[in-house]
DRENRO-881925 format. One line per 3 residues: number of its first residue (from 1); their letters; for each residue x, y, z of C-alpha. Coordinates in nm, 3 decimals. Example, Ala and Ser with C-alpha at 12.3 -4.5 7.8 and 13.67 -1.06 7.14 Angstrom:
% residues 2
1> as> 1.230:-0.450:0.780 ~ 1.367:-0.106:0.714
//
This chain:
% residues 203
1> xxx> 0.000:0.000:0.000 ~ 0.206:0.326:-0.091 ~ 0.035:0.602:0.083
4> xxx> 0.183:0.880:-0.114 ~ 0.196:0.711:-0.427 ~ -0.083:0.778:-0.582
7> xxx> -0.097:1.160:-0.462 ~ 0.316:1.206:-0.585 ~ 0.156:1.101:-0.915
10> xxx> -0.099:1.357:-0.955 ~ 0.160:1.608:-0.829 ~ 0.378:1.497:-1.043
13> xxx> 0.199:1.582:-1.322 ~ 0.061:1.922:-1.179 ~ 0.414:2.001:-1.129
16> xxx> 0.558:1.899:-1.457 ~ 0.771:1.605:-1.334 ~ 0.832:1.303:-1.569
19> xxx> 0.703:1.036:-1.322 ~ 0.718:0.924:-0.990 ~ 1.079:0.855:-0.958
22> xxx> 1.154:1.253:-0.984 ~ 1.085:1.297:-0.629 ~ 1.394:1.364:-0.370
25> xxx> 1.472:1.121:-0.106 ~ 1.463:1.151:0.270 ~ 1.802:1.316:0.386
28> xxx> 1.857:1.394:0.738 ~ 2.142:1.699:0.810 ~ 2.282:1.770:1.157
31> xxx> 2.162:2.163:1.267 ~ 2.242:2.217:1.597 ~ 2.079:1.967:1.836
34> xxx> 1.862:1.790:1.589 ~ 1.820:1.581:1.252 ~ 1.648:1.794:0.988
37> xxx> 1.469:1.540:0.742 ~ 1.332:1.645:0.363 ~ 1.223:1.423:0.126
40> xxx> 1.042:1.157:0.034 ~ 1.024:0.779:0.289 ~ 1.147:0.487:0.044
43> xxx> 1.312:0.199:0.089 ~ 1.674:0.357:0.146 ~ 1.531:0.569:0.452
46> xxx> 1.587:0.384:0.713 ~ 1.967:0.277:0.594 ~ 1.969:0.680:0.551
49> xxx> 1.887:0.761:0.903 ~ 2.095:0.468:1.091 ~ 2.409:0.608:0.958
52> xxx> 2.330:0.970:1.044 ~ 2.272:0.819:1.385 ~ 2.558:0.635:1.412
55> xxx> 2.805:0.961:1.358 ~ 2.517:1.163:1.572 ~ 2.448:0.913:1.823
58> xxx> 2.365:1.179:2.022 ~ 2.080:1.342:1.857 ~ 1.730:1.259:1.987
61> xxx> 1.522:1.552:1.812 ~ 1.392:1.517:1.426 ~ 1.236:1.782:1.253
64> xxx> 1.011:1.692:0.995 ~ 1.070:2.030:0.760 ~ 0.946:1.887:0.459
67> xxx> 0.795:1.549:0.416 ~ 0.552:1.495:0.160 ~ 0.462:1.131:0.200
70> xxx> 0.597:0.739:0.162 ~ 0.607:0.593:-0.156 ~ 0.706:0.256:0.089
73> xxx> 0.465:0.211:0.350 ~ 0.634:-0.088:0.491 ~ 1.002:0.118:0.523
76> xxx> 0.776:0.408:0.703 ~ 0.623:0.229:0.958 ~ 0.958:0.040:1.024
79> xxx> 1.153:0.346:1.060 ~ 0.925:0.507:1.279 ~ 0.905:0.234:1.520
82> xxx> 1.270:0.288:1.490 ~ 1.229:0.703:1.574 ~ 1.006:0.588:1.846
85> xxx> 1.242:0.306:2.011 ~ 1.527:0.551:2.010 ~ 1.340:0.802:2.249
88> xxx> 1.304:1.080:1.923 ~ 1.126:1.407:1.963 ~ 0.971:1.497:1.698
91> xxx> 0.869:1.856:1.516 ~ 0.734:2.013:1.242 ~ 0.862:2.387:1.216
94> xxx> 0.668:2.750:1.144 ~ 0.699:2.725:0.791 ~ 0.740:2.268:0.762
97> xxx> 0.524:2.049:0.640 ~ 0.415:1.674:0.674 ~ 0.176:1.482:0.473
100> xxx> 0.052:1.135:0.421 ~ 0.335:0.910:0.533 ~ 0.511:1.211:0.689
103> xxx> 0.262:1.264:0.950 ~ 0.241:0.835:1.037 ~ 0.639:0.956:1.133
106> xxx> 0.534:1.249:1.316 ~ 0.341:1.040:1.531 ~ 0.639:0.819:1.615
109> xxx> 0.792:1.112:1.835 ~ 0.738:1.020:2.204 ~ 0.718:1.406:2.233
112> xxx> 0.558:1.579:1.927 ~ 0.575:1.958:1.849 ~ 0.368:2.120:1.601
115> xxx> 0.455:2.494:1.559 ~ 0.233:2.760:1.488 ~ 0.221:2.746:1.106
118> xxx> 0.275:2.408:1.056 ~ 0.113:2.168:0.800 ~ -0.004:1.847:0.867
121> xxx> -0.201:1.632:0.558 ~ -0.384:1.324:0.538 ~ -0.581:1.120:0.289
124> xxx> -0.655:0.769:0.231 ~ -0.436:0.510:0.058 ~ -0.478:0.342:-0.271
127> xxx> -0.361:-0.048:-0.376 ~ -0.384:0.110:-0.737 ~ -0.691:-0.042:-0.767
130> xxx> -0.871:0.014:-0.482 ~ -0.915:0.323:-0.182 ~ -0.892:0.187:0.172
133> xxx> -1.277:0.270:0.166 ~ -1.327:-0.009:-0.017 ~ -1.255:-0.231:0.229
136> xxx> -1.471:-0.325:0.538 ~ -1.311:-0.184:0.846 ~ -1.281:-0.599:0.968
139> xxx> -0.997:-0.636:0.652 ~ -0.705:-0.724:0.719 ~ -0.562:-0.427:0.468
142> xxx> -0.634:-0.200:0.781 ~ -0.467:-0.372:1.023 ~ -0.084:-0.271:0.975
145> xxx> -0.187:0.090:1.027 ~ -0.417:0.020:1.306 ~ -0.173:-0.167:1.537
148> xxx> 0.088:0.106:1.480 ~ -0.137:0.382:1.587 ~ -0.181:0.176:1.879
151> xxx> 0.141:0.142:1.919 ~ 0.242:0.496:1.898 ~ -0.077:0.532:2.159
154> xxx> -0.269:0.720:1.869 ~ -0.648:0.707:1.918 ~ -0.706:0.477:1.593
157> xxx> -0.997:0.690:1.525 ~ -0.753:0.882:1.339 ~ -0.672:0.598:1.112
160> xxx> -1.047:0.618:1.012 ~ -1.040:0.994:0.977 ~ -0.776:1.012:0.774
163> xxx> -0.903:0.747:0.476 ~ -1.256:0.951:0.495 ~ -1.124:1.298:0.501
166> xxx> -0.936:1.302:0.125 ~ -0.902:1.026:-0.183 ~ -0.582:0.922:-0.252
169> xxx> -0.501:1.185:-0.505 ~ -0.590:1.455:-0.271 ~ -0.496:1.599:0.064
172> xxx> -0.651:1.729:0.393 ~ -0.491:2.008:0.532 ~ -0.590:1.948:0.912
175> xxx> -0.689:2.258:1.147 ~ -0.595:2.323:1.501 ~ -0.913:2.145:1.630
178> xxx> -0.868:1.803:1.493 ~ -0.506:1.777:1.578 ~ -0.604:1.839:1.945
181> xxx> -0.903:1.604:1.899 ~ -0.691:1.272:1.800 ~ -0.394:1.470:1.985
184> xxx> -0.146:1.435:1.762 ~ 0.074:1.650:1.967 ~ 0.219:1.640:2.297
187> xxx> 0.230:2.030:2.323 ~ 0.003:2.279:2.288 ~ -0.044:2.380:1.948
190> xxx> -0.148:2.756:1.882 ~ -0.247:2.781:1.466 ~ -0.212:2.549:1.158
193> xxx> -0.125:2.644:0.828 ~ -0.401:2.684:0.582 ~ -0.521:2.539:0.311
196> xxx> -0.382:2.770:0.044 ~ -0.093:2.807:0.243 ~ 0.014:2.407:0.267
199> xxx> -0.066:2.374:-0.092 ~ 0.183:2.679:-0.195 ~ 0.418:2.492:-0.021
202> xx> 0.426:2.198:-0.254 ~ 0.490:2.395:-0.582
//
């Protein structure tokens, strides 16, 4: 199930880009105290982020500045049990934004910061064929993402939110209300980015 793939597509085109494989990466850089990660969650993310540990082992924050999405679910949810294991904080700055797969890693920070400005987008998941919507909530095609909100002590309401509240070639840009609602963050979170302003953001 690739999250993000189906939405990277669409931007793709909206964008100009020749296909999916134009997208960047997740690189994580040393700034001061913390990792800052942009780019995309494949399968060379986690390798990616073990070695920046291992010549930072003593780094425990990771801002999420710019993370579109997952085009490898199964790498995502791996590495964020990984972020969550290893004691991370977790934040999205002023002017970052997370989306899709980017916010299941948010949610992997045992403390989570959201600052004022922040984006955070969700939408459903697509097999190619068929939106999660299609399957009864019973399915078994729910359950990865439902034990790891569990996991990450996420109310798995959210899960269920998130599949209703855009297709998987769109995006919900969530307000200040539902973040505190499925708390998303462990701090107290004082505006979200807008609509307009999320979407400039990904031009």
């Amino acid at each position: 199930m690739k999250k993000f793939l189906t939405y990277i597509l669409t931007m793709s085109v909206l964008v100009g880009l020749a296909s999916a494989q134009d997208y960047l990466p997740m690189q994580f850089e040393r700034v001061g105290d913390a990792f800052v990660a942009t780019g995309v969650i494949d399968d060379t993310t986690i390798d990616a982020f073990e070695d920046a540990l291992d010549e930072h082992p003593d780094v425990r924050i990771l801002v999420l500045a710019f993370v579109e999405g997952s085009v490898d679910d199964d790498s995502n949810l791996e590495l964020s049990r990984i972020v969550r294991e290893e004691g991370f904080a977790t934040r999205v700055p002023s002017n970052g934004l997370v989306a899709s797969g980017g916010t299941d890693l948010f949610l992997a920070g045992a403390k989570r910061e959201l600052e004022s400005g922040a984006c955070v987008g969700v939408h459903s998941w697509s097999d190619g064929r068929n939106a999660a919507t299609a399957f009864p909530r019973d399915s078994e095609e729910h359950s990865k993402y439902l034990d790891y909100y569990e996991e990450m002590g996420t109310p798995t309401d959210f899960y269920w939110f998130t599949i209703e509240a855009a297709p998987a070639d769109g995006m919900h840009w969530m307000n200040k209300a539902e973040v505190s609602k499925y708390r998303l963050a462990t701090s107290i979170v004082m505006k979200l980015g807008s609509r307009s302003s999320c979407e400039s953001r990904l031009q």
